[in-house]
N, C-alpha and C positions, 0 to 999 in steps of 0.2 A: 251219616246214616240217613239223615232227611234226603239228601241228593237222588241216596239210591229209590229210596222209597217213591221220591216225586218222576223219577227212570221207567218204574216198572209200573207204576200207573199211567204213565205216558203213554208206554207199549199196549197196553190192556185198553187203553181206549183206543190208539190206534187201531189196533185188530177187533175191534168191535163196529170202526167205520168201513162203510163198503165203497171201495175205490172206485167204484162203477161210472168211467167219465164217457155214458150213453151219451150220446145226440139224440133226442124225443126231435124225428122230423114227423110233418105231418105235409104228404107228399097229396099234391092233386089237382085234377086236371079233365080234360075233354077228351079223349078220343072221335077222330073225324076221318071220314073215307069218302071220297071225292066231292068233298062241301059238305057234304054231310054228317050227322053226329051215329056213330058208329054202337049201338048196344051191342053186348053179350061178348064182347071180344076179352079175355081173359087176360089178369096185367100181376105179375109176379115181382116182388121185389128180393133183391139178395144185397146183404151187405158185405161189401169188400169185391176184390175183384175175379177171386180165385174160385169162389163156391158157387153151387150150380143147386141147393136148398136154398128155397127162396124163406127168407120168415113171414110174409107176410103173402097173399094171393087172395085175388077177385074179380069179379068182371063186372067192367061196365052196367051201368043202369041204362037206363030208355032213353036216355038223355044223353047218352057215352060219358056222363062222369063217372072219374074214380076217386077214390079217397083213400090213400094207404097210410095207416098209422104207425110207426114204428121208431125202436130204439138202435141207433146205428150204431157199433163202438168198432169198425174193422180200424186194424189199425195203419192201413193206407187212406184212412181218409176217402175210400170210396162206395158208392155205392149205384146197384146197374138195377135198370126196369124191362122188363120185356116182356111183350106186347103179342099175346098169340091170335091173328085174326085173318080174317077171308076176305081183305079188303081187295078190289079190284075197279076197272077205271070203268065198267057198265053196273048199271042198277041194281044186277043180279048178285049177290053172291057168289063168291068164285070155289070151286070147290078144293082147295087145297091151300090148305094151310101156312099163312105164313107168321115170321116170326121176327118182330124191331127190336134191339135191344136198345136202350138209351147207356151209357155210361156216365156217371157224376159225380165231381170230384167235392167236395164240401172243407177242406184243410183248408184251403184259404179266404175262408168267409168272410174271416174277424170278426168269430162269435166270441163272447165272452160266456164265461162258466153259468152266468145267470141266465143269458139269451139261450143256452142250452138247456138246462133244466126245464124252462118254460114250453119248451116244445119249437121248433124252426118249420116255418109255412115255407115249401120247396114246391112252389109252381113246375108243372110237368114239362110247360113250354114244346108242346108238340106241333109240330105241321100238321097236316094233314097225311095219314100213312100214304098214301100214293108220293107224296112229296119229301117224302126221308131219306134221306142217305142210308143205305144201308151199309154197316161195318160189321163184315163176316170173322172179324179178329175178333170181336168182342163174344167171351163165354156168355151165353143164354142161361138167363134163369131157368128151373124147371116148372113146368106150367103146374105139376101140384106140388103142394105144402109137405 
């Protein structure tokens, strides 16, 4: 009788814990267009690889930094940024829009459960957008939330 008793209090706490094994990354970085620091260029984040709802969007400050805050749980272990901006190799503004996506894989970090909860600092590590490779296979976030 105790066995069972100490079973179904087991289960009732279990199901009262939230399995939730989020990644808190805290994503950020420069945006820069031909040496330059790049404002107002809009930066989407989507977790995993397949969706195209980003959780998180904003754009650059005056300074082209971004700060994306978020919890990742896809469960490929990915997650992609994409970068909507009118970078071009003259001074000017180009008027047509273009679009980086980054892809990043985070499975093999060798984060432990603690270094996750705490939140994971994931430098953007961008070139310069004139200096990107660009990968047309990689699905684009969508520029709004």
């Amino acid at each position: 009788m105790v066995s069972k008793a100490a079973f179904f209090t087991a289960v009732i706490i279990l199901n009262l814990i939230d399995f939730n094994w989020a990644v808190n990354f805290i994503i950020s970085g420069t945006i820069r267009c031909n040496g330059s620091v790049l404002p107002g260029a809009t930066v989407s984040l989507c977790d995993g690889e397949h969706t195209e709802n980003p959780i998180e969007t904003l754009t650059s400050d005056s300074n082209g930094q971004v700060i994306l805050r978020a919890d990742l749980k896809s469960s490929d272990s990915i997650y992609r940024v994409s970068i909507y901006h009118n970078c071009t190799s003259t001074t000017s503004k180009g008027s047509e829009e273009k679009i980086y996506t980054k892809r990043i894989t985070y499975k093999d970090s060798g984060m432990g459960q603690t270094q996750q909860s705490k939140g994971v600092q994931a430098p953007l590590n961008l070139k310069d957008l004139l200096k990107v490779e660009y990968n047309y296979n990689y699905l684009n976030c969508s520029k709004n939330k």
